[in-house]
Structure formats: structure tokens, C-alpha cells
C-alpha positions in Angstrom: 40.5 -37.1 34.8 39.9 -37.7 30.9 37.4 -40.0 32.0 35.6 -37.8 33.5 36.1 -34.9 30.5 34.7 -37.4 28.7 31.6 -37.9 30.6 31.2 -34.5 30.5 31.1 -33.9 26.8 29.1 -37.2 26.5 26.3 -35.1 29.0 26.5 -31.9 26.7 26.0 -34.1 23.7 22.7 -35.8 25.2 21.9 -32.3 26.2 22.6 -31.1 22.8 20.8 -33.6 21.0 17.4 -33.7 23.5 17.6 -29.5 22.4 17.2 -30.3 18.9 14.4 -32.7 19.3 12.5 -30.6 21.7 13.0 -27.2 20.9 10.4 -25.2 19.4 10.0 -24.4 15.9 11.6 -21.4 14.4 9.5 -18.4 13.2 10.6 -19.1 9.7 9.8 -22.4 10.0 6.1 -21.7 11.3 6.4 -18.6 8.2 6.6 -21.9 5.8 4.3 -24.0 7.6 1.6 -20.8 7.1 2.9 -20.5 3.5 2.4 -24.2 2.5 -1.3 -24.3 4.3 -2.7 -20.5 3.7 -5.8 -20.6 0.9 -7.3 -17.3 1.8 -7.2 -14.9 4.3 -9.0 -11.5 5.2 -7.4 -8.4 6.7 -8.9 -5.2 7.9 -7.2 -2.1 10.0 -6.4 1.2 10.3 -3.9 3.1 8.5 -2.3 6.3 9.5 0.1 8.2 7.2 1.9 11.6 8.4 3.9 13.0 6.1 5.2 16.5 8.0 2.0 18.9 9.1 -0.3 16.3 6.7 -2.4 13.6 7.7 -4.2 10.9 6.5 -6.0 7.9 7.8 -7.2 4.8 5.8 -9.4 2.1 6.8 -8.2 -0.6 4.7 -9.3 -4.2 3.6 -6.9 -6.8 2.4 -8.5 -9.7 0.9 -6.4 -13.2 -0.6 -7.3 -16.2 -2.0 -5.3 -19.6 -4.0 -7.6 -21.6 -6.8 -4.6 -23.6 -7.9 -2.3 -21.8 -9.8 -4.9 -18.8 -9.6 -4.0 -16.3 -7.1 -7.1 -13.1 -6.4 -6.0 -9.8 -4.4 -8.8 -7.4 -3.5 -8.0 -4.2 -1.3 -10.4 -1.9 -0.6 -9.0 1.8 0.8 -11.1 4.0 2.1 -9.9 7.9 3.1 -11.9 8.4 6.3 -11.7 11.9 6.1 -13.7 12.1 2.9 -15.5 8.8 3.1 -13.8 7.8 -0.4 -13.4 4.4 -1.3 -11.0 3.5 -4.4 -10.3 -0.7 -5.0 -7.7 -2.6 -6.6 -8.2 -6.4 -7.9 -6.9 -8.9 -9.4 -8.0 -12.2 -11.1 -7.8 -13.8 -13.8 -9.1 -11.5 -15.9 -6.3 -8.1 -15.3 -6.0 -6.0 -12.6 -8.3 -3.2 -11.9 -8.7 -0.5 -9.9 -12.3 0.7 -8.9 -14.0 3.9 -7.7 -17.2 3.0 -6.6 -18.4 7.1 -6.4 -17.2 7.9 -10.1 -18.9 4.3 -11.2 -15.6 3.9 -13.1 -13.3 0.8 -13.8 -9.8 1.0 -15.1 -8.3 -2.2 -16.3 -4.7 -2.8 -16.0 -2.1 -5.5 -17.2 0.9 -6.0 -14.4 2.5 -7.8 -11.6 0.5 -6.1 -9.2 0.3 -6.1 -6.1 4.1 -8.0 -5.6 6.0 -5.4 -7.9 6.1 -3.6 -4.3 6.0 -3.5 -1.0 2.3 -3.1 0.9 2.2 -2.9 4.8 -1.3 -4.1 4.4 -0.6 -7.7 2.6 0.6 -10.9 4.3 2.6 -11.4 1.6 5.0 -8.4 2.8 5.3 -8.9 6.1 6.6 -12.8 5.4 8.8 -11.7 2.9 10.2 -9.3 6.0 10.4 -11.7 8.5 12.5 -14.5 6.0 14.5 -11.6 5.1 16.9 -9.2 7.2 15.3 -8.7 10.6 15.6 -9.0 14.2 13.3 -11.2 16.0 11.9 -11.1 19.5 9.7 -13.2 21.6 7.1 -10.9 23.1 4.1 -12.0 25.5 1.4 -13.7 23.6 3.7 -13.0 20.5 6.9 -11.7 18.4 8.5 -8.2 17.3 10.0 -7.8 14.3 12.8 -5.3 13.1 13.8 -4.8 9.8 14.7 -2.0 7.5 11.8 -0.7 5.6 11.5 -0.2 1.7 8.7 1.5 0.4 9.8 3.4 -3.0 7.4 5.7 -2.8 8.6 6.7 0.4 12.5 7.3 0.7 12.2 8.8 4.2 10.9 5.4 5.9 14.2 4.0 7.1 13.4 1.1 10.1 9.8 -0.5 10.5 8.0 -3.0 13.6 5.6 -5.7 13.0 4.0 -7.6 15.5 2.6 -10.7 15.2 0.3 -12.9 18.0 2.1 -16.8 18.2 -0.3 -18.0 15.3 1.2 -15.2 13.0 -1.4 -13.0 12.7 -0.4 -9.7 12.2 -1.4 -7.0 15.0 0.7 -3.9 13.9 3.6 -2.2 11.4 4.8 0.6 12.0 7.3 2.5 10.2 9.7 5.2 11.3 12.0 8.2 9.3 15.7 9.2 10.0 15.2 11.0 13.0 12.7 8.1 14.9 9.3 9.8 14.4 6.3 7.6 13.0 5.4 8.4 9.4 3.1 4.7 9.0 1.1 3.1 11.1 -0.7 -0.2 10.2 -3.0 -1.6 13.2 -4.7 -4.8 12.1 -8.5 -4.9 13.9 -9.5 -8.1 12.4 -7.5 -11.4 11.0 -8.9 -14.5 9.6 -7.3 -17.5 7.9 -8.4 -20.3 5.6 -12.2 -18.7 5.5 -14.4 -18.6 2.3 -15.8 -15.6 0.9 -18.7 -15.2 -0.9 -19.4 -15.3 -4.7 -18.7 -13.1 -6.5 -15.8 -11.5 -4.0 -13.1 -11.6 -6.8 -15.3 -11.0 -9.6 -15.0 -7.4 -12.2 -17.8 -5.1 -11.7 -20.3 -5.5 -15.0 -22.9 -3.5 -14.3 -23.3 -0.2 -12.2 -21.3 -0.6 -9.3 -23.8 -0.8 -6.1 -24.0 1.9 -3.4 -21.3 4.2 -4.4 -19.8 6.7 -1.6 -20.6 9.9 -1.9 -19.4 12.1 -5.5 -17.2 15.4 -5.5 -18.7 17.6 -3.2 -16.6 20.9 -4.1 -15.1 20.9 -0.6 -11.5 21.0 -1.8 -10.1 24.4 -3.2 -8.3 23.4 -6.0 -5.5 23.5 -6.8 -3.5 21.6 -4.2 0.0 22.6 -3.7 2.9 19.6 -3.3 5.3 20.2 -0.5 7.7 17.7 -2.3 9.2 19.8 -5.0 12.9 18.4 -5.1 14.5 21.9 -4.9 12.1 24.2 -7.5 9.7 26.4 -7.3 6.0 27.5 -8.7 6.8 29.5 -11.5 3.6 29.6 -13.2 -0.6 28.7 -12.0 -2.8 29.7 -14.7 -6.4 28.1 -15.4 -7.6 26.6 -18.9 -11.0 26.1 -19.3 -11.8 23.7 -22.4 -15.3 22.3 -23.2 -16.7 23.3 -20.2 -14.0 21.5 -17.9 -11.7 23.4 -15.5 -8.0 22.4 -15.3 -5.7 24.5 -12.9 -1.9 24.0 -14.4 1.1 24.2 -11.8 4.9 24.9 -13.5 7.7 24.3 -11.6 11.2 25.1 -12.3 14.9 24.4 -10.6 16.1 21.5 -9.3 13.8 19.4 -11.0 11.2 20.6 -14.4 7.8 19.2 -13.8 4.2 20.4 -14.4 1.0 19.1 -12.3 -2.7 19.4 -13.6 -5.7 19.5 -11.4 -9.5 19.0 -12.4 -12.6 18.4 -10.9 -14.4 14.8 -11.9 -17.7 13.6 -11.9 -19.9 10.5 -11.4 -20.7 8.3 -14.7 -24.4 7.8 -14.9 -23.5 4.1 -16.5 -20.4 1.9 -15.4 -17.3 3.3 -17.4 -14.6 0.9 -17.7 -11.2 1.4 -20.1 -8.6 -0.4 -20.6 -5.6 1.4 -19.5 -2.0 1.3 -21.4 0.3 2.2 -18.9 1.7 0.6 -15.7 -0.1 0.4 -12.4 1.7 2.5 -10.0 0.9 2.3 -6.0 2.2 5.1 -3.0 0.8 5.1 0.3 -3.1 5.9 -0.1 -2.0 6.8 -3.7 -3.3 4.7 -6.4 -2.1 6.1 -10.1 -0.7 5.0 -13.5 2.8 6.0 -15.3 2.5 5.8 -18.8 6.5 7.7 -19.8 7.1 10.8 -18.5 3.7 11.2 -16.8 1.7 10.0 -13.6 -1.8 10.3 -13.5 -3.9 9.5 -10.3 -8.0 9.8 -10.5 -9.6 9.5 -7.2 -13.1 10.2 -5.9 -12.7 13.9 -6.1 -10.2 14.9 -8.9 -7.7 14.0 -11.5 -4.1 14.9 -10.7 -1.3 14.7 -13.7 2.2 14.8 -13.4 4.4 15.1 -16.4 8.1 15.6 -16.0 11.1 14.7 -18.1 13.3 15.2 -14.7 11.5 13.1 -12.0 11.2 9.3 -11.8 8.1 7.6 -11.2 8.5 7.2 -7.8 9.5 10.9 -7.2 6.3 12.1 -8.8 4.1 9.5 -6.7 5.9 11.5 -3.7 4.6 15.0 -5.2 1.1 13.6 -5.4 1.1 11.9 -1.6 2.6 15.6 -0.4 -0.5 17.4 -2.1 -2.0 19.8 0.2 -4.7 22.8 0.2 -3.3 26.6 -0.6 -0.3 26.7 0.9 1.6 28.5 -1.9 -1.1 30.8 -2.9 
């Protein structure tokens, strides 16, 4: 009898040690394998945010390359609805963010783009898969579930990414409290280890080439937030200085804060400035915070948030939840 017992644990151990020989890699180990060969890759998809009755959709390119100790970032957002494009880069010179419609360059000095998460880098969705998650094996790939963290958007609670067997990423989507979708990140095109051209990484110098289209007075300003954090509009007045418009929005209550709207305009030469603030990133929302004001400048307007009461993150959430008259 315990020579059989023992037979039988000798089997399990051959079993046992044929597994580990012959089993298939992990999907961290293949995340490390990616890690240790990736120079460059290319990203391009389609992003949908709904944030209650609003919508937005983004057609976004995420661009990475390694020179040795250099690492370049260049993503390119453009709001479909308005045929807008705003840029971010980095390289070795800063980080920027472009508007190719205003001809204007801001130059910033930061950690971007890892001070936060990004459904549209590489970088985040290895970081989420060595992290807490859940793993499947899917046909032709794997699902990933993990809680999501996005500081600009609190109500984002559980997220799904799925990636084909080589680890390219095909989707992330992220859902609230109550299960509905609020972000939705589907990948159309995914290339690894490809060179770009010259030039790809480099600061605009001169005026930037075949801008999108300028302010085109569609918009009724101002825009309303429908994140207020418990106040209300207490005051909308207008100033007009130098010619310029700016519609001023007071809020009072919960939380004190005051947003300012104007109209902006294309630079007939290449306008760049160094900015002395941080570089602050929502979804579709590209600002700076610079103390107890936020400041985003995209193709159609400058908005300005100055508050004593809110945190950065809260008045990137006002800004995201702007929308057209509704308090009016």
C-alpha cells in the first residue's frame, strides 16, 4: 500500500514538474517581455466620453518612442464634433501642448504624461495589468478587470481592457457606480517597434502647418458646468476690456469658485510662452493650475477657474461638465 502511495505522489511530481516546464507564459511575464523589447509604438482610436446628457467623442493618436535614456510622448486629440485638434509632447526639450488652429505653443516643465492615468497610453494599461486585476483568457485574446483611477473623474469606479494574444490593446472601457459606460477607448490601429519620420517628436518653430479650422462663433458663450459641488450661480455679468469680451460666472454654497469665458483667436505668427504652472490633464481636457486657478485654452475659447474651495481635480471636473445655456 505505501508503495503504491508512493508511486502515486512520484506521478504527480513528474506531472508537476513537466507543468512547469511546459506551461505557457504568464501575462505578466509576456507584459515584461513587451516592456524589455518595446522602442516605439503608434496608437490610434476612438474615444467616447458621456458624462450625464453630454457627449463627446475624440479621435485620438498616441505616439511613443526610447532613444536611450530619452523617452518622446506625442498625443494628438481631436474633438470630432468641432474638428479641433489640441497636442501634447514631450522631448527633450519640455512638454508642450499645441493648438494647431490658434498657431499657439505653450511650453511646460513636468512629469507628464505618467503623473496620471491615460486610457490611451500603453504605459497605463501595463501598469493595470501588473497591478490589481482579474485576468481572463478570451478567444484570440485576454480581459482585464481592474478598478479604475482617473482623478479627474471620481465617478469611474471598474474599467475592461482587452488585449489580442500579442498584447495589443483593442478596447477600455470604464464604468460608474451604477454599471453604465462613462469611457470608451476602441483602439483601430496598433503598431510596435516601427519608425516614424523626422521630425515626429520635434517643437513646432515656425507656423504650425494646416491648422483646423479657428473659432467660428458657433458656441453661445457662456457655458454652464453641471458639476458645481452643491452651489449655485449667484452672479453672470459681462466685462468688456480692450475690445475683448469675458462673461464671469459666481458661484456660491457648498463650494466658492468663479469661471471666466472668452472668445480666442488665431495668431497670424507662431506664439509660443513658456508657461509657469503645472500641466493638468481630464478626459479631452487639457489645462494648467497655477494656485488657486485652472485655466484651459482650446480651439474656441479660454475657460478660467479660480477657487480657494475646490482642488485641482474638482475644477478639471467643472470644466469637462461645461455645457451650452442650461442655467440661463
Amino acid at each position: 500500500m505505501k508503495k503504491k502511495i508512493a508511486i502515486g505522489i512520484g506521478v504527480v511530481a513528474a506531472l508537476f514538474v513537466l507543468y512547469l516546464l511546459f506551461k505557457p507564459d504568464s501575462l505578466e511575464k509576456k507584459v515584461g517581455k513587451l516592456e524589455e523589447d518595446l522602442t516605439s509604438y503608434r496608437l490610434e482610436g476612438n474615444m467616447e466620453i458621456t458624462n450625464q446628457e453630454d457627449f463627446k467623442n475624440y479621435l485620438i493618436t498616441s505616439s511613443w518612442m526610447k532613444e536611450g535614456d530619452q523617452e518622446y510622448f506625442k498625443v494628438s486629440m481631436l474633438d470630432k464634433s468641432l474638428n479641433q485638434e489640441q497636442i501634447i509632447l514631450k522631448n527633450a526639450e519640455g512638454v508642450f501642448v499645441i493648438t494647431p488652429s490658434l498657431n499657439q505653443v505653450f511650453k511646460f516643465q513636468g512629469e507628464w504624461p505618467m503623473n496620471s492615468p491615460k486610457p490611451y497610453l500603453l504605459q497605463t494599461m501595463l501598469e493595470i495589468i501588473q497591478g490589481e486585476c482579474e485576468i481572463s483568457k478570451e478567444s484570440g485574446g485576454y480581459l482585464i478587470t481592474a478598478p479604475a483611477s482617473y482623478p479627474s473623474a471620481t465617478t469611474l469606479i471598474k474599467q475592461e481592457i482587452r488585449m489580442t494574444k500579442d498584447l495589443k490593446p483593442q478596447s477600455l472601457i470604464a464604468y460608474n457606480g451604477d454599471g453604465q459606460i462613462e469611457l470608451q477607448m476602441d483602439f483601430t490601429s496598433v503598431s510596435y517597434n516601427e519608425a516614424f519620420e523626422a521630425g515626429t517628436f520635434d517643437t513646432p518653430k515656425t507656423s504650425i502647418e494646416t491648422p483646423t479650422s479657428a473659432y467660428t462663433g458657433l458656441i453661445d458663450l457662456p457655458l454652464y458646468p453641471m458639476a458645481v459641488f452643491d452651489s449655485k450661480l449667484t452672479s453672470s455679468t459681462v466685462s468688456t476690456t480692450d475690445g475683448e469680451t469675458s462673461h464671469i460666472l459666481e458661484f456660491s454654497g457648498g463650494k466658492e469658485f468663479t469661471v471666466i469665458q472668452k472668445e480666442v483667436s488665431q495668431n497670424s505668427d507662431l506664439s509660443v510662452q513658456e508657461i509657469d504652472g503645472e500641466l493638468v490633464e481630464g478626459l479631452g481636457v487639457i489645462g494648467y493650475y497655477n494656485g488657486n486657478k485652472l485655466t484651459v485654452i482650446n480651439s474656441q475659447m479660454e475657460t478660467s477657474v479660480y477657487s480657494q474651495d475646490l482642488s485641482v481635480n474638482e475644477m478639471l471636473q467643472v470644466v469637462e461638465s461645461m455645457q451650452v445655456s442650461v442655467m440661463k
